[in-house]
C-alpha positions as CSV (number, residue, x, y, z in Angstrom):
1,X,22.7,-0.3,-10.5
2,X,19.0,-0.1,-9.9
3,X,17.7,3.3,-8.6
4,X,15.8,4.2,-5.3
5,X,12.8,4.6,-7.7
6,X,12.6,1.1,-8.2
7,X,12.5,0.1,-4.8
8,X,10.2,2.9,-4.2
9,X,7.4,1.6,-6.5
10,X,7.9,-2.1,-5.9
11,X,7.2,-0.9,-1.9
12,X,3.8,0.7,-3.1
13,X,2.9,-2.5,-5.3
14,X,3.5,-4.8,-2.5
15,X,1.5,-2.5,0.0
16,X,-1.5,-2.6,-2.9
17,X,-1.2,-6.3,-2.8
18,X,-1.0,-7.6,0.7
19,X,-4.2,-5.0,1.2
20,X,-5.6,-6.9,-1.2
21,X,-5.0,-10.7,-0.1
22,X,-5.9,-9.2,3.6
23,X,-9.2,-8.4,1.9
24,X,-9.8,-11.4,-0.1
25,X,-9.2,-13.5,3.5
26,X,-11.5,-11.6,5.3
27,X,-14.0,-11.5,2.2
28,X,-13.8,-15.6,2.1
29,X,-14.1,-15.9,5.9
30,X,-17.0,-13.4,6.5
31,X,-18.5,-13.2,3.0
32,X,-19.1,-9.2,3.8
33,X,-19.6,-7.9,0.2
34,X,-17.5,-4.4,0.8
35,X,-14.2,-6.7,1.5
36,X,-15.5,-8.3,-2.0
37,X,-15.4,-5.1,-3.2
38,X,-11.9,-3.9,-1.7
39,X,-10.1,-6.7,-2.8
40,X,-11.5,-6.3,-6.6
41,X,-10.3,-2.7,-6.4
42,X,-6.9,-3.7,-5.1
43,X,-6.9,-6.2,-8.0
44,X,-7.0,-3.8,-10.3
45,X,-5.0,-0.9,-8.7
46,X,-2.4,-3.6,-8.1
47,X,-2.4,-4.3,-12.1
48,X,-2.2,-0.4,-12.5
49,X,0.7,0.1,-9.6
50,X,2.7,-2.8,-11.8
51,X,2.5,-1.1,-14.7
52,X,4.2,1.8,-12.4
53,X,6.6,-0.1,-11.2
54,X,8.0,-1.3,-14.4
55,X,7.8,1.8,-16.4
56,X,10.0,3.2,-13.6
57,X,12.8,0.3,-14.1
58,X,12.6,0.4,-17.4
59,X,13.0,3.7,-18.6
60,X,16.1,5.5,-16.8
61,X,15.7,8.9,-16.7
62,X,11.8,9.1,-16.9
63,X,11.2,7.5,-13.2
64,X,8.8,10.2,-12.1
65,X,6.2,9.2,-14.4
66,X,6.1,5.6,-13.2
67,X,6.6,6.8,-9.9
68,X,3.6,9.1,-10.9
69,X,1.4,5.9,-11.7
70,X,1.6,4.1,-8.6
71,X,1.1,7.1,-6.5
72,X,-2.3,7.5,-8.3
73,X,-3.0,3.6,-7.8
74,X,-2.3,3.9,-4.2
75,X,-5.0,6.6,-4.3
76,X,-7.6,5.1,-6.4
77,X,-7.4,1.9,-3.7
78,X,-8.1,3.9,-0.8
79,X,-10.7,2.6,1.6
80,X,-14.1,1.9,1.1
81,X,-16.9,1.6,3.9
82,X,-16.2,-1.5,6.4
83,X,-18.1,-3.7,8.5
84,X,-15.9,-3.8,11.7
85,X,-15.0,-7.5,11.3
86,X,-12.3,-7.6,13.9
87,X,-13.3,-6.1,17.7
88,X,-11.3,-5.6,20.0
89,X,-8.5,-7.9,18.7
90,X,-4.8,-7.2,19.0
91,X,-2.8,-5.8,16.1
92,X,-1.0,-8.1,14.8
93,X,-4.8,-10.0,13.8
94,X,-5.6,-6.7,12.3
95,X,-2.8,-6.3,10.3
96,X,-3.0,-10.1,9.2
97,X,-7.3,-10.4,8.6
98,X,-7.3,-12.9,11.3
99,X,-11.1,-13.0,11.8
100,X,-13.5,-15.7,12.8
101,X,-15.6,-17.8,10.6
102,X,-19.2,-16.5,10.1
103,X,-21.8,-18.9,9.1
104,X,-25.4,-18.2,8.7
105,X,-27.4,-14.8,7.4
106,X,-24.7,-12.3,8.1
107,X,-26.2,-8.6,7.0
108,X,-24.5,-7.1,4.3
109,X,-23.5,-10.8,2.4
110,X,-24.2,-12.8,-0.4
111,X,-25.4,-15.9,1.8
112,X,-28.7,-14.5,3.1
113,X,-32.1,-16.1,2.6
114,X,-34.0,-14.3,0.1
115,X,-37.0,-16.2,0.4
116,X,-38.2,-15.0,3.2
């Protein structure tokens, strides 16, 4: 029978991970280089909360440690300095990166004119 450990660490992988496709959406849409950043961070921390997460179903006995891993994962991808991207749009956009399409010189991204 698998232990509430388990089930505890895959929860705080799969929070690391959707924090980090939100990002990479709202990176791809906007091209705002600290979502860039955020979802490389959550890339890694999501490697590191893995490692967690099977450590703690694979070794009975000794789930505190890999509970111990993702804990420290889910702090290492806390969050960075943000653009405000969203407005005054409802929750359930928040929660999913619904933003609009930016096109153009946007301050703060990789697509401005340099030439100037």
């Amino acid at each position: 029978m698998t232990s509430i450990s388990v089930y505890i660490a895959a929860f705080g992988f799969i929070s690391i991970i959707f924090l980090t496709l939100r990002d990479i959406r709202i990176y791809r849409r906007t091209k705002l280089v600290s979502y860039r950043k955020g979802a490389l961070r959550g890339m890694i921390t999501g490697g590191l909360a893995w490692i967690g997460m099977i450590f703690t179903a694979q070794n009975p006995g000794f789930e505190t440690i890999g509970l111990t891993i993702v804990l420290v994962a889910i702090y290492f991808n806390k969050k960075g300095k943000r653009e405000d991207v969203f407005g005054d749009a409802p929750l359930v956009k928040r929660v999913l990166g619904e933003t609009t399409v930016k096109t153009g010189n946007i301050k703060g991204s990789y697509n401005q004119d340099f030439r100037k």
